[in-house]
C-alpha positions as CSV (number, residue, x, y, z in Angstrom):
1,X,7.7,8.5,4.0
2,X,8.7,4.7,4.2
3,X,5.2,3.8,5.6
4,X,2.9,5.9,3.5
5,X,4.9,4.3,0.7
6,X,4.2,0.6,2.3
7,X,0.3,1.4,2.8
8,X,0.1,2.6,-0.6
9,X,2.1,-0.2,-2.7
10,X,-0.3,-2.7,-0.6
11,X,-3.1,-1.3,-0.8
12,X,-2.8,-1.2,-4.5
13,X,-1.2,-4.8,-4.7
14,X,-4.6,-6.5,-2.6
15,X,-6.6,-4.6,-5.1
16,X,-4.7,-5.8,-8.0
17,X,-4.7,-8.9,-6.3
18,X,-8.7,-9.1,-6.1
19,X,-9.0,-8.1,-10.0
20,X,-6.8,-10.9,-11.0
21,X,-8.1,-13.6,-8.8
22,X,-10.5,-15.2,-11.2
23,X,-7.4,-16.1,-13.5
24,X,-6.6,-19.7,-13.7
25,X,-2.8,-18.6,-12.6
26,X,-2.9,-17.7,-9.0
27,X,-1.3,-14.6,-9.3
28,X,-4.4,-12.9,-7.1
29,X,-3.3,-14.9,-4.3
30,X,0.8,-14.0,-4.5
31,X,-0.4,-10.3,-4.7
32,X,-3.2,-9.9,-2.0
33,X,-0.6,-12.1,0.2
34,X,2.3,-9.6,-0.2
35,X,-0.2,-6.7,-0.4
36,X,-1.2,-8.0,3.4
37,X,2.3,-8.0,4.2
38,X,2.8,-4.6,3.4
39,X,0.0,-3.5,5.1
40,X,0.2,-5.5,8.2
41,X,2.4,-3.2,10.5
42,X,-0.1,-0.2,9.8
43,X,-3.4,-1.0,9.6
44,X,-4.9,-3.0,13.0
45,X,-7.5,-4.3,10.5
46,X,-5.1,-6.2,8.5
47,X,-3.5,-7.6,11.5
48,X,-6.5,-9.2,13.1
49,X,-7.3,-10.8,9.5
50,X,-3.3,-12.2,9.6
51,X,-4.0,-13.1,13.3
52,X,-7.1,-15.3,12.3
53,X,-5.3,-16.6,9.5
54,X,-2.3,-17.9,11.9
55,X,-4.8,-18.8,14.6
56,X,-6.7,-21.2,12.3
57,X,-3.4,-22.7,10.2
58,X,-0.7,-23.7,12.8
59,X,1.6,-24.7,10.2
60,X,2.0,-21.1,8.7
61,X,2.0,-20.0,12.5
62,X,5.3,-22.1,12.8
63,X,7.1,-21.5,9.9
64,X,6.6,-17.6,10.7
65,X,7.7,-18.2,14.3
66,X,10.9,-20.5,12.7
67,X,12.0,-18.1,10.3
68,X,11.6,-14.9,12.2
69,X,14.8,-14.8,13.8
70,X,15.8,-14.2,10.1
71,X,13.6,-11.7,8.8
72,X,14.9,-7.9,8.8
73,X,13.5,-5.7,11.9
74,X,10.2,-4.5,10.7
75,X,8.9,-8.2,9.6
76,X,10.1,-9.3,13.3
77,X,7.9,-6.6,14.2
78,X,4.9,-7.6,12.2
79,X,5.3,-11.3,13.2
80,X,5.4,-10.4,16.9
81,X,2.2,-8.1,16.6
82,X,0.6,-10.4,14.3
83,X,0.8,-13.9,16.5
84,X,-2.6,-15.6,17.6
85,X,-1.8,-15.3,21.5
């Protein structure tokens, strides 16, 4: 149920996020970003895009790889599956 819940919600939030990008606060981008997020585990797409992203920005690469150890189980998970290799 968790999943289907997760795919939904950020599906809904990158939407959202898209609409609301034109606005001079950069709302658009917070959204689409945690709308990735939620999608990431799930849907291979959205991990390639997150892998490109990383691949191209070290710096976001190694504050993910710093602060993983931190992060609750299924965000470890999505880190690991998600890293530019």
């Amino acid at each position: 149920m968790l999943p289907i819940f997760h795919q939904a919600l950020g599906a809904f939030l990158v939407v959202t996020g898209l609409v609301v990008l034109p606005l001079p606060i950069p709302f658009g981008l917070i959204m689409i970003t945690v709308g990735c997020t939620l999608l990431a585990p799930y849907v291979p797409a959205v991990q390639r895009f997150v892998r490109r992203i990383r691949a191209k920005n070290p710096s976001i690469n190694e504050t993910l790889m710093r602060h993983r150890d931190r992060c609750p189980p299924i965000i470890r998970k999505t880190i690991d599956k998600t890293h530019p290799a």
